[in-house]
N, C-alpha and C positions, 0 to 999 in steps of 0.2 A: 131382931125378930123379923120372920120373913111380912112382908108385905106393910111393915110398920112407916107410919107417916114418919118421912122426918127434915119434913120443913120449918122453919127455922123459928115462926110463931109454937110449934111444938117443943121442938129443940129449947128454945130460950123464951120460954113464956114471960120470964121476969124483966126483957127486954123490949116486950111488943110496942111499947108507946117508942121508945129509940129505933127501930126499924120502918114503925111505918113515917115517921120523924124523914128518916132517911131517904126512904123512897121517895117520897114527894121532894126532898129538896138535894138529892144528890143521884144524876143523871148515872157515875160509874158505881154509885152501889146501887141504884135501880136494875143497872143491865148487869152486873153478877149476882144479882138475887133472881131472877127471871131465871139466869141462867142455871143456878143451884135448882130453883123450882122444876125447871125441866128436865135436867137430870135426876131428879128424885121420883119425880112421874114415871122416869122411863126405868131408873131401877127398880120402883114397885112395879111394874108393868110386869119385868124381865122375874122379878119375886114369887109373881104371880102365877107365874106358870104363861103368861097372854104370850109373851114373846120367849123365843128360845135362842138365842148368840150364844156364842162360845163362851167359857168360866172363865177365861184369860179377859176377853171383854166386859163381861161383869165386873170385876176386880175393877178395869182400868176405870170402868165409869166412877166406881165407889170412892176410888183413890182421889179423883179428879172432883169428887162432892166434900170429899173430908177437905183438900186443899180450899173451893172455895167456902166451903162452912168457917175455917182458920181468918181467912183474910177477913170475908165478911164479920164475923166477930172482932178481929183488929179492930174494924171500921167502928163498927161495934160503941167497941170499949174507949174508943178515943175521941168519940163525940161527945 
């Protein structure tokens, strides 16, 4: 859905105490959660109509949120 949150306390509400768990005590899942976070700003931005890049660009960002949404989740699941 265009413009839909999809940060990762949305995404995995069932997980919120294991993430913020993580953030505070694991420096490489803080910095690829930061970095999902900002890439999802900037895909709702691009959703939004705010920003206009090419649809080959959109894709890549999205592509590049699903990979770290996957890992993050790894992380995730094996804490």
């Amino acid at each position: 859905m265009l413009g839909e949150k999809h940060d990762l306390i949305h995404e995995l509400p069932e997980y919120k105490d294991q993430i913020r768990t993580l953030k505070m005590s694991n420096k490489h899942f803080e910095k690829l959660f930061d970095k999902y976070h900002d890439l999802d700003h900037q895909i709702r931005r691009i959703e939004e109509g705010i920003e206009t890049p090419e649809d080959s660009y959109s894709e890549e960002l999205k592509k590049e949120r699903l990979q770290l949404k996957d890992e993050l989740f790894g992380m995730i699941k094996t804490a």
